[in-house]
N, C-alpha and C positions, 0 to 999 in steps of 0.2 A: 343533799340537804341535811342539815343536823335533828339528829333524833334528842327524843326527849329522855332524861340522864334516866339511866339504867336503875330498877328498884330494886330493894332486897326481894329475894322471892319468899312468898311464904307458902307454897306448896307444900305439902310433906313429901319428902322423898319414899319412894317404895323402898322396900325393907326384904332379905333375901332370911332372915330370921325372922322365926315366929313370935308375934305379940302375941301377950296377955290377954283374952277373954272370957268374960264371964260366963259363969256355967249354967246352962241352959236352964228355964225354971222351971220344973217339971207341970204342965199340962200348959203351958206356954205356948202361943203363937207362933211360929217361924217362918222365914220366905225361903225357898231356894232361889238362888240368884245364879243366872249363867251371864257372864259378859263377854262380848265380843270388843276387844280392845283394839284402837285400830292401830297397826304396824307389829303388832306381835300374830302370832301362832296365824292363824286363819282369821283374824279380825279387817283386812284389807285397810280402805283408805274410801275418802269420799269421792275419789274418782273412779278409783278402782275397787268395789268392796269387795269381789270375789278373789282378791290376789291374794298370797301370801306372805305375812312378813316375817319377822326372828321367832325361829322357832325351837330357840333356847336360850330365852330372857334372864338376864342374870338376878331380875326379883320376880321370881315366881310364885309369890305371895305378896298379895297386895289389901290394902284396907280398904273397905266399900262403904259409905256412907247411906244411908237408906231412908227417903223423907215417904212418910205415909199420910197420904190426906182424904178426907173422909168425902160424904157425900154435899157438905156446904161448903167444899179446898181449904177447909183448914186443917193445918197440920195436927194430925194428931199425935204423930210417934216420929221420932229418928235413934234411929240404933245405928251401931258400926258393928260389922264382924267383917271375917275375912274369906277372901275368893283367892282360890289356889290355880296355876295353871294346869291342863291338862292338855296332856302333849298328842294324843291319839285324837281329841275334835280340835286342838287346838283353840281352845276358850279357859276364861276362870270362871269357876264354877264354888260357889259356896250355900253353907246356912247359916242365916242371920235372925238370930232370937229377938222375935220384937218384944217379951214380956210377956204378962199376962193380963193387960188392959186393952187390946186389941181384941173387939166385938166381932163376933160375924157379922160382915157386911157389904159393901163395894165400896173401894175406894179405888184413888190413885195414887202411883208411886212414883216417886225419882232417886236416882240411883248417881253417887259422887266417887270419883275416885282422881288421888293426884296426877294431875297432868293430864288428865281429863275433862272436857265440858259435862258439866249436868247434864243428864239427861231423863227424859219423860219414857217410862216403858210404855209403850205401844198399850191402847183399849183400857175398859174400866176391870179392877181386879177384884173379884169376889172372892174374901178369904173367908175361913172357917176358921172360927177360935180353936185354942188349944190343938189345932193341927199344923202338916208343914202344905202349904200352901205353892205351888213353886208358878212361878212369876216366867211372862214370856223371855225371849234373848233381847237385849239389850247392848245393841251398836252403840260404842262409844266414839267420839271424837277426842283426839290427841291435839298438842301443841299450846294446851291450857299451865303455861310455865309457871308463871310467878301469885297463881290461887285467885284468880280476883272471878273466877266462871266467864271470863272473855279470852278469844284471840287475836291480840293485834301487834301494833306496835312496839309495844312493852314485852312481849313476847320475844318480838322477833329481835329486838335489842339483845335481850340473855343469849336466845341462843348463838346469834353470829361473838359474841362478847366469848363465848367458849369454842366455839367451830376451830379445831385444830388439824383440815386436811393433810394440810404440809408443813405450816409453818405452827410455831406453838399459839396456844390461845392470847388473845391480847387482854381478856379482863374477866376472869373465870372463878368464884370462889369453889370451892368443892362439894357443896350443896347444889350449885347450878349447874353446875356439871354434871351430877346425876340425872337434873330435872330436865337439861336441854338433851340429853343423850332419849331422842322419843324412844328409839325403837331396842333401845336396853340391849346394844352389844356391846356396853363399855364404853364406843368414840363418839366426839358430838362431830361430824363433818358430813358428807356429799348427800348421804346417803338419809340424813337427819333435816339437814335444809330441804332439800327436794320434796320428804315426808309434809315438811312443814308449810310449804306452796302449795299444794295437794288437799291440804285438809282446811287452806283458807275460804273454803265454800263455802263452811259452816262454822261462824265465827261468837257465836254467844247460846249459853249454857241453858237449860230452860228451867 
């Protein structure tokens, strides 16, 4: 059957260079963030969460998106900072300075990163102002290609668009190539499709 025409992706690419962030404001708020990415270090997969995948990702620095909602789900905050991999638990691990407008309270949070679905960290989060706060692990899902926080179709378009097992790719710009490459060894082929079957369990961001 004909799929529907391939879209630009707007994902960000992970990044193996470190971005620019602002410097913490002293008596500021912070989350530590651990993620568990699926297809890299020890992050598994939705069928298999305890496997392991590449466990020497060629961006080992990644940007994390951080939505904070209070006790009525309105957002209160979103910051970005960045999560580094660590190769002994096999997670990224960062801190994210949310400012210094963030009350002691209970909220909830959701946690974004490229090529990942949104996700909801697990229970209500009681943080303490001007402290660092550190947030349970948070299990991502992969195969979120082209930024829209779904997996489907349009996904699966980019990636077979770059899949180069054997033969070269048929329609690949060099942006998609990074993004359909889940499991960050560089190739997008057997090993990236199969990931991407795996993780259609869980197909929309929350």
């Amino acid at each position: 059957p004909l799929m529907p025409d391939q879209p630009e992706a707007v994902a960000p690419a992970p990044t193996s260079a470190p971005l620019a962030t602002s410097t913490p404001i002293p008596g500021g708020t912070t989350v530590g963030v651990t993620l568990s990415l699926h297809g890299i270090g020890t992050g598994g997969d939705n069928i298999n969460p305890n496997s392991e995948g590449n466990m020497s990702p060629l961006h080992p620095q990644r940007t994390v998106t951080v939505d904070v909602y209070d006790a009525q789900n309105q957002l209160a905050v979103t910051k970005q900072g960045l999560v580094t991999f660590d190769s002994v638990s096999g997670k990224f691990k960062g801190i994210v300075d949310l400012g210094a407008n963030v009350t002691t309270g209970s909220y909830t949070v959701k946690v974004k990163v490229g090529q990942y679905l949104r996700t909801l960290i697990t229970g209500i989060q009681n943080m303490t102002a001007a402290q660092e706060n550190q947030l349970p692990l948070a299990s991502m899902t992969s195969g979120e290609i082209n930024g829209d926080n779904l997996i489907n179709i349009l996904d699966y378009n980019i990636l077979m668009g770059c899949y180069s097992d054997l033969l070269p790719a048929v329609d690949c710009s060099s942006s998609n190539n990074v993004l359909a490459d889940l499991n960050d060894d560089g190739a997008v082929n057997q090993l990236d499709y199969n990931f991407f079957i795996r993780e259609l369990s869980n197909i929309q961001g929350q």
